[in-house]
Short mmCIF file of the C-alpha atoms (twelve columns), coordinates in Angstrom:
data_MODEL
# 
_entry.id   MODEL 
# 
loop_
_atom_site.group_PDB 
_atom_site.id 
_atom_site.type_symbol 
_atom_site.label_atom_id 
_atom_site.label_alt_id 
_atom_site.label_comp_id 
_atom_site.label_asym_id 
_atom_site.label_seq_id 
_atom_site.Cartn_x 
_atom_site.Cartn_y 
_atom_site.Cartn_z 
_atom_site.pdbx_PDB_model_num 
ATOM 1   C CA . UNK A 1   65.782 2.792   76.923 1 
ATOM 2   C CA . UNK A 2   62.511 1.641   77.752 1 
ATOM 3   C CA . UNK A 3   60.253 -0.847  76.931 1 
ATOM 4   C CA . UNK A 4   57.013 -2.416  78.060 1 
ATOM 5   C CA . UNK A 5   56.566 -5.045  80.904 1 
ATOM 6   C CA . UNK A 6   52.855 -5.377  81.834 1 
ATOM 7   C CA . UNK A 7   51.531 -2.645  83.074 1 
ATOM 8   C CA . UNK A 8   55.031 -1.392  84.677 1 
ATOM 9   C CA . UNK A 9   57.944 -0.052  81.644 1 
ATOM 10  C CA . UNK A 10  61.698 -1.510  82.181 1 
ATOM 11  C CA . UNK A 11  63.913 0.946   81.978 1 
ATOM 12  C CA . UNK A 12  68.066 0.451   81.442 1 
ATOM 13  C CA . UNK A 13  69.990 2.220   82.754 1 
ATOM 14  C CA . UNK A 14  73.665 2.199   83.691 1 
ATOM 15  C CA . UNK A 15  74.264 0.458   86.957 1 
ATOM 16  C CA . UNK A 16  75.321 2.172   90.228 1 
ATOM 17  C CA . UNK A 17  77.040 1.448   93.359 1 
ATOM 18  C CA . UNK A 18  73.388 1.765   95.314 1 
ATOM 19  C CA . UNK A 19  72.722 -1.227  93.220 1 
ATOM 20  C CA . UNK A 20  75.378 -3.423  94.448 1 
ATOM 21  C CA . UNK A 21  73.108 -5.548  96.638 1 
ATOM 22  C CA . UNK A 22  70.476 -6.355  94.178 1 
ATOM 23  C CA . UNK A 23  73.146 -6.842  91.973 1 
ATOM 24  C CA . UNK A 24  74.861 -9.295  93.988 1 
ATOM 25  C CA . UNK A 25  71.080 -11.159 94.805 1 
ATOM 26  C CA . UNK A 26  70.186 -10.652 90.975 1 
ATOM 27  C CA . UNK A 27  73.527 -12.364 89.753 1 
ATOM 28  C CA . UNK A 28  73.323 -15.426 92.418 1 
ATOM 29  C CA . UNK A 29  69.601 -15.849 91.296 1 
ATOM 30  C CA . UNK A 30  70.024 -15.350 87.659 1 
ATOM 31  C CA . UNK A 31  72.589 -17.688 87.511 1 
ATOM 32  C CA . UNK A 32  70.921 -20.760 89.968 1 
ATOM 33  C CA . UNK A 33  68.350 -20.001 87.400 1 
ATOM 34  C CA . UNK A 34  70.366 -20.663 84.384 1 
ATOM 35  C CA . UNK A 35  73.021 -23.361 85.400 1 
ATOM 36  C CA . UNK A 36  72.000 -25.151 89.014 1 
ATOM 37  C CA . UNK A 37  70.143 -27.776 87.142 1 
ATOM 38  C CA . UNK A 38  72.953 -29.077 85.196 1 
ATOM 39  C CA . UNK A 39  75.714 -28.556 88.014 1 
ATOM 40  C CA . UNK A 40  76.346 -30.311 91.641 1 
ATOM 41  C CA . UNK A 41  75.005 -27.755 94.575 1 
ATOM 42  C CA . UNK A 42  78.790 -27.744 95.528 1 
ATOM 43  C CA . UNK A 43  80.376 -26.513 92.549 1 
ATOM 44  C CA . UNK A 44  76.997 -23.971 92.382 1 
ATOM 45  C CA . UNK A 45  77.905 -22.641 95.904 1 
ATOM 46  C CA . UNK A 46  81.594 -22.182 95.582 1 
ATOM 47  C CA . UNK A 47  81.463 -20.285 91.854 1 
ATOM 48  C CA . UNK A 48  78.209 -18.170 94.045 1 
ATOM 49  C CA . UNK A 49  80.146 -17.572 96.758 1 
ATOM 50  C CA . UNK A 50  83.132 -16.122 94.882 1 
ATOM 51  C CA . UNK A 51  81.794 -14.560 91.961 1 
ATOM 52  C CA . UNK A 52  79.189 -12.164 93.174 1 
ATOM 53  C CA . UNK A 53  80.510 -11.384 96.749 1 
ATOM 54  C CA . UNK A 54  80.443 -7.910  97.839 1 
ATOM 55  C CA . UNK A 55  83.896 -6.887  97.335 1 
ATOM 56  C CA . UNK A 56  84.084 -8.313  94.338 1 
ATOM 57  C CA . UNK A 57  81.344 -6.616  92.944 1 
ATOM 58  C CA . UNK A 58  82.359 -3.273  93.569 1 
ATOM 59  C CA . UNK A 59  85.295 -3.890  92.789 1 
ATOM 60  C CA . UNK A 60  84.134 -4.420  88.971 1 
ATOM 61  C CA . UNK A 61  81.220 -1.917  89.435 1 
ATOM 62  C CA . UNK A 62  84.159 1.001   90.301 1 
ATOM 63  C CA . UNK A 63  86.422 -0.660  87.925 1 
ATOM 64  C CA . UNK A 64  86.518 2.426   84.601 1 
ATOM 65  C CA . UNK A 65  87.169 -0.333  82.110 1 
ATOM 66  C CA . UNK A 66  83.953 -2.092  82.762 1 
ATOM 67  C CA . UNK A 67  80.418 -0.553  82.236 1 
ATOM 68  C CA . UNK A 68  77.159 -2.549  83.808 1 
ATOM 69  C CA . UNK A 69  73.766 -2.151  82.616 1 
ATOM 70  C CA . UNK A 70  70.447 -2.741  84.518 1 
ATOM 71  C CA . UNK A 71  67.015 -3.488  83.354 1 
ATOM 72  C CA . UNK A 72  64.222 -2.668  85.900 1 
ATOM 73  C CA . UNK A 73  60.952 -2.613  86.588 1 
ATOM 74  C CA . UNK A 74  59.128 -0.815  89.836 1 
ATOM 75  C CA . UNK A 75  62.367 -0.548  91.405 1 
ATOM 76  C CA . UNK A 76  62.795 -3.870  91.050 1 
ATOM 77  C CA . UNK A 77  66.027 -5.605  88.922 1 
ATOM 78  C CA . UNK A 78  65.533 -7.593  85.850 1 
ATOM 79  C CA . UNK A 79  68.637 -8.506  84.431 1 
ATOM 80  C CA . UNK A 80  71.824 -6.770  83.730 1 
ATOM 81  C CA . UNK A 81  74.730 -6.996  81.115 1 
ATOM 82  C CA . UNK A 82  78.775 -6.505  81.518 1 
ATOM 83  C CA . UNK A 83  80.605 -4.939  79.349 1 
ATOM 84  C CA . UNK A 84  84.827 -5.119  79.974 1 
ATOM 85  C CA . UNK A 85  87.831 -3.525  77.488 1 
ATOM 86  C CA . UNK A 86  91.588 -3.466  78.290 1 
ATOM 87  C CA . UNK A 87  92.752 -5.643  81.018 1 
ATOM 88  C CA . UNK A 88  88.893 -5.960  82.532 1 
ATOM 89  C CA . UNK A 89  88.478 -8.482  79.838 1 
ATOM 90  C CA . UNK A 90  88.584 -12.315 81.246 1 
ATOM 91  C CA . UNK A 91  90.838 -13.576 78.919 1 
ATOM 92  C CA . UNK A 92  94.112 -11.202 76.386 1 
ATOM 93  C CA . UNK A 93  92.543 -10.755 73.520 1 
ATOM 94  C CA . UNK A 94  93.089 -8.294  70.654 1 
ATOM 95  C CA . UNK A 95  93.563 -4.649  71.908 1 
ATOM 96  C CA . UNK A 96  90.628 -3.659  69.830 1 
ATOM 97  C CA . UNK A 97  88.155 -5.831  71.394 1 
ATOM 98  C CA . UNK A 98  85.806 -5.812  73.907 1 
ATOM 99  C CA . UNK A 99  83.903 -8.586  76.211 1 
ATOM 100 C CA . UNK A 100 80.310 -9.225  77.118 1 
ATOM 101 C CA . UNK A 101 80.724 -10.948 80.107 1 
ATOM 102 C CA . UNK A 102 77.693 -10.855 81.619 1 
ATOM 103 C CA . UNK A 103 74.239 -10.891 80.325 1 
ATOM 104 C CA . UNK A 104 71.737 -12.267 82.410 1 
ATOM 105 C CA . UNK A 105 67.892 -11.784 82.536 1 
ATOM 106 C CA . UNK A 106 65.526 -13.497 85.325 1 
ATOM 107 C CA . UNK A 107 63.489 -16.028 83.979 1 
ATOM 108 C CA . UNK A 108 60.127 -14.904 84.568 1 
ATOM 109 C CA . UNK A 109 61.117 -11.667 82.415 1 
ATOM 110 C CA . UNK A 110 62.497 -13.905 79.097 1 
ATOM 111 C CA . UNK A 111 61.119 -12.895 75.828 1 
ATOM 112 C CA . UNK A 112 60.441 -9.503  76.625 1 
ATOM 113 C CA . UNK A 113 63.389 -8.280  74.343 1 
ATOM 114 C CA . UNK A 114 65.475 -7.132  77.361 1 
ATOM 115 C CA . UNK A 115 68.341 -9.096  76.710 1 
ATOM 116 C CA . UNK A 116 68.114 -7.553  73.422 1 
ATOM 117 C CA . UNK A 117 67.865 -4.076  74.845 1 
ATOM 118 C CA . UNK A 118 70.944 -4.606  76.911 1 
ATOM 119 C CA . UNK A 119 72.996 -5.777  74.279 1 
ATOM 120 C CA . UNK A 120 72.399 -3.258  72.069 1 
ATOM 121 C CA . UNK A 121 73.696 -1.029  75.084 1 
ATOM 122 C CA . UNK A 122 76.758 -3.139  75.276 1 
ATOM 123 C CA . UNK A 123 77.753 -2.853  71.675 1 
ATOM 124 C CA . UNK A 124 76.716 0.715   71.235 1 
ATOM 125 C CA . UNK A 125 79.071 1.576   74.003 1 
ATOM 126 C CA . UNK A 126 81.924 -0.908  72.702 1 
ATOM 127 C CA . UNK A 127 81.797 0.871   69.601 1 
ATOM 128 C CA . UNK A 128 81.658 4.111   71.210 1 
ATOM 129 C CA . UNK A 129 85.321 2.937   73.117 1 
ATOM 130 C CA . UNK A 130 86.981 1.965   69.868 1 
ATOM 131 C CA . UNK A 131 86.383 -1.909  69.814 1 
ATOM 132 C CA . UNK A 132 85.708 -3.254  66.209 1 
ATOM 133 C CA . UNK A 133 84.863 -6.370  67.813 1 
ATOM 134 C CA . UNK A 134 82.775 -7.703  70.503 1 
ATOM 135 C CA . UNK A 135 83.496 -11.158 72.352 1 
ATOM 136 C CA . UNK A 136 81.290 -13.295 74.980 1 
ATOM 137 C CA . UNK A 137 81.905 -16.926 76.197 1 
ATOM 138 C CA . UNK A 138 78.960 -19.117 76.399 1 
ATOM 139 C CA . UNK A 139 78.761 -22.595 78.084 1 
ATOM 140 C CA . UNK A 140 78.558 -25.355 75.331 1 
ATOM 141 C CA . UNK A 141 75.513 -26.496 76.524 1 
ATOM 142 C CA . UNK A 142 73.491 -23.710 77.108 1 
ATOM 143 C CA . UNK A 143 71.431 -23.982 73.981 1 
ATOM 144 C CA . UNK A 144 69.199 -21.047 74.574 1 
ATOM 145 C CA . UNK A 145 72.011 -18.514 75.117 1 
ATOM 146 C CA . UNK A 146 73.328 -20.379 71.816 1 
ATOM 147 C CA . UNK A 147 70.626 -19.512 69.730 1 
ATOM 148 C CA . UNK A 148 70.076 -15.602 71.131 1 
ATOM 149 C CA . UNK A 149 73.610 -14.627 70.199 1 
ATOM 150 C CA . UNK A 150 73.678 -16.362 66.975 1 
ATOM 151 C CA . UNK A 151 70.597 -15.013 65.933 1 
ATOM 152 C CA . UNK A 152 72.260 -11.498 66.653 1 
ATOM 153 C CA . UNK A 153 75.283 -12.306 64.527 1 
ATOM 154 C CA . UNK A 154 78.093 -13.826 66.722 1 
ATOM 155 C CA . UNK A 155 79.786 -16.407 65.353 1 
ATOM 156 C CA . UNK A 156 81.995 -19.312 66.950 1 
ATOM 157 C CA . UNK A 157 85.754 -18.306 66.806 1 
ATOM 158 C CA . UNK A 158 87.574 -20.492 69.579 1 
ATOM 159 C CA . UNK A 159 86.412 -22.513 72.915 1 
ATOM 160 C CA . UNK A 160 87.804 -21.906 76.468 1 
ATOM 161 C CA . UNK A 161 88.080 -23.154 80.289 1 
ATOM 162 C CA . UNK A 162 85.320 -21.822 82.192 1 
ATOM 163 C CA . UNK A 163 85.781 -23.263 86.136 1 
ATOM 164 C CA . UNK A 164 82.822 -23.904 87.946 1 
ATOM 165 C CA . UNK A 165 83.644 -24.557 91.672 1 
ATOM 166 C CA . UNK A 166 85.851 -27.395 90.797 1 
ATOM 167 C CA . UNK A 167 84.222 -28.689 87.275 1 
ATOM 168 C CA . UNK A 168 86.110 -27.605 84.266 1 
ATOM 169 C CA . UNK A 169 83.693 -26.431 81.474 1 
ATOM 170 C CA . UNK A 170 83.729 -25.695 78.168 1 
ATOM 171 C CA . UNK A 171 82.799 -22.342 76.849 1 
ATOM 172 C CA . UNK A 172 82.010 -21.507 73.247 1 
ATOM 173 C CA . UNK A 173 83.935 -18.288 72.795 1 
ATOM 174 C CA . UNK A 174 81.518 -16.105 70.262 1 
ATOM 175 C CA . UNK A 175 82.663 -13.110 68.395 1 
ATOM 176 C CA . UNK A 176 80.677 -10.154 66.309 1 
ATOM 177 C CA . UNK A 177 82.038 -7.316  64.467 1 
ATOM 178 C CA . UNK A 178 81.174 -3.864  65.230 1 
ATOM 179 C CA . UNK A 179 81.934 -2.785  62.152 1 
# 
């Protein structure tokens, strides 16, 4: 897919292991973006730290029951999305579901419809692996996030723990059909 992003097109794409250092930088930096605000520089650095080291990237990037997307302009990475089915999901849920677990643009590339672009990606793909359902969990307070997935047709269905270096949040666990 492709679209427009001043005079340079984004492309998606489906991410690859030569990507797992922008990946790592683009996930730390999307997510300061998003959450360091509202969160103590401790809690920040510890959830950093462990959720977009190295290993633990590849690790999901070579994992076959997850699929990651990339957005990017002149070699350069916008955002990406996360798609996980089976036991890559983050929490047991129905055998015939399937998680967004990440979706995260950069800031200075909002409203360019690449969030939209990516998951359209991740539910094409879900659909294509059998799910009849598609699942995310957003933080409570992250209004923005709120309103894109609702506007796209996910609805509230439960709430879970989401840990933040050691602050226990509350996620809004959203769900869509695929059907």
């Amino acid at each position: 897919m492709v679209t427009s992003l001043g005079n340079a097109p984004a492309h998606a794409r489906e991410a690859r292991l030569g990507d797992l250092d922008a990946l790592c930088a683009l996930g730390r930096d999307t997510f300061c973006e998003t959450f360091a605000e509202a969160n103590s520089r401790e809690d920040m650095e510890r959830y950093l730290t462990e959720a977009f080291a190295p290993s633990r990237i590849h690790a999901e990037l070579v994992d076959p029951s997850s699929t990651w997307w990339v957005v990017e302009a002149d070699g350069v990475l916008l955002g990406y999305a996360k798609l996980n089915v089976g036991s890559a999901q983050t929490e047991e849920m129905p055998s015939s579901w399937a998680e967004l677990q990440r979706i995260y643009i950069r800031s200075s590339a909002h409203g360019l419809g690449l969030g939209s672009m990516l998951l359209a990606m991740a539910e094409e793909e879900a659909r294509r692996l059998g799910a009849d359902t598609l699942w995310l969990g957003v933080w409570e307070h992250n209004e923005r996030a709120l309103g894109f997935y609702r506007a796209r047709g996910f609805e509230q269905h439960s709430t879970h723990t989401f840990v933040l270096g050691d602050d226990k949040q509350t996620d809004l666990v959203m769900v869509k059909s695929l059907r």
